[in-house]
N, C-alpha and C positions, 0 to 999 in steps of 0.2 A: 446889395445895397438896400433892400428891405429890411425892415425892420416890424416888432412887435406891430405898433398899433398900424403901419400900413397890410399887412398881414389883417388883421385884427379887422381891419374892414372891410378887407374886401373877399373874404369867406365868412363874415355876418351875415350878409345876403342869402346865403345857405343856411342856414338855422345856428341855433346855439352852439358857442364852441366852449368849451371847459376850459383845456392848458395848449399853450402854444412854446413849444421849445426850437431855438436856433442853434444851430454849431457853431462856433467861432472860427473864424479861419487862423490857420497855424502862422502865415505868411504876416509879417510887423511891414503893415503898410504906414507910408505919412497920411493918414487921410483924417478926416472927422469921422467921430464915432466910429464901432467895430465893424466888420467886414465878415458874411456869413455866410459858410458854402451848402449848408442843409439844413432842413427844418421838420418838424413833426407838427402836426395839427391834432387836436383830439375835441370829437364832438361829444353833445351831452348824449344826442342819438344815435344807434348805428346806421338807421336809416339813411340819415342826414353826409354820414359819411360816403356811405355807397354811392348816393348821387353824384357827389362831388367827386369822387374818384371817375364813374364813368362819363361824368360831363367836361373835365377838365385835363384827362389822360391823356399826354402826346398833343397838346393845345398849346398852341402860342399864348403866353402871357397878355397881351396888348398893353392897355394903356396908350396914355400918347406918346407919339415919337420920340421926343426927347429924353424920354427915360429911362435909364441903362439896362432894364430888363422887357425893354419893348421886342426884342427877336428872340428871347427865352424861351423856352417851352418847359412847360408842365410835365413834372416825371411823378405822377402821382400811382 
């Protein structure tokens, strides 16, 4: 249930990111907007990436409770 610009901000904090791509899920749910089972991130640096991968690998998502990727973890 993310989307672009919630993506979008909360790996800003990491430095610049170029192109952000979503997969769409194949499954035709009733819901608002699409539904998306993967994603790719692409930084300007590769620096920038490296961190991110070893800071966020195997991490729980957070966020607040209420948000359906609050017990997700990061398969970075």
């Amino acid at each position: 249930k993310m989307n672009v610009t919630i993506i979008r901000e909360y790996f800003d904090k990491f430095g610049e990111i170029g192109r952000i791509f979503l997969q769409p899920s194949e499954k035709k749910k009733k819901q608002r907007g699409p539904n998306f089972t993967e994603g790719w991130i692409e930084f300007k640096r590769k620096r920038d990436a490296k961190v991110v991968a070893k800071r966020l690998n195997n991490q729980q998502v957070n966020g607040r409770r209420r948000t359906p990727w609050y017990d997700e973890i990061w398969n970075i």
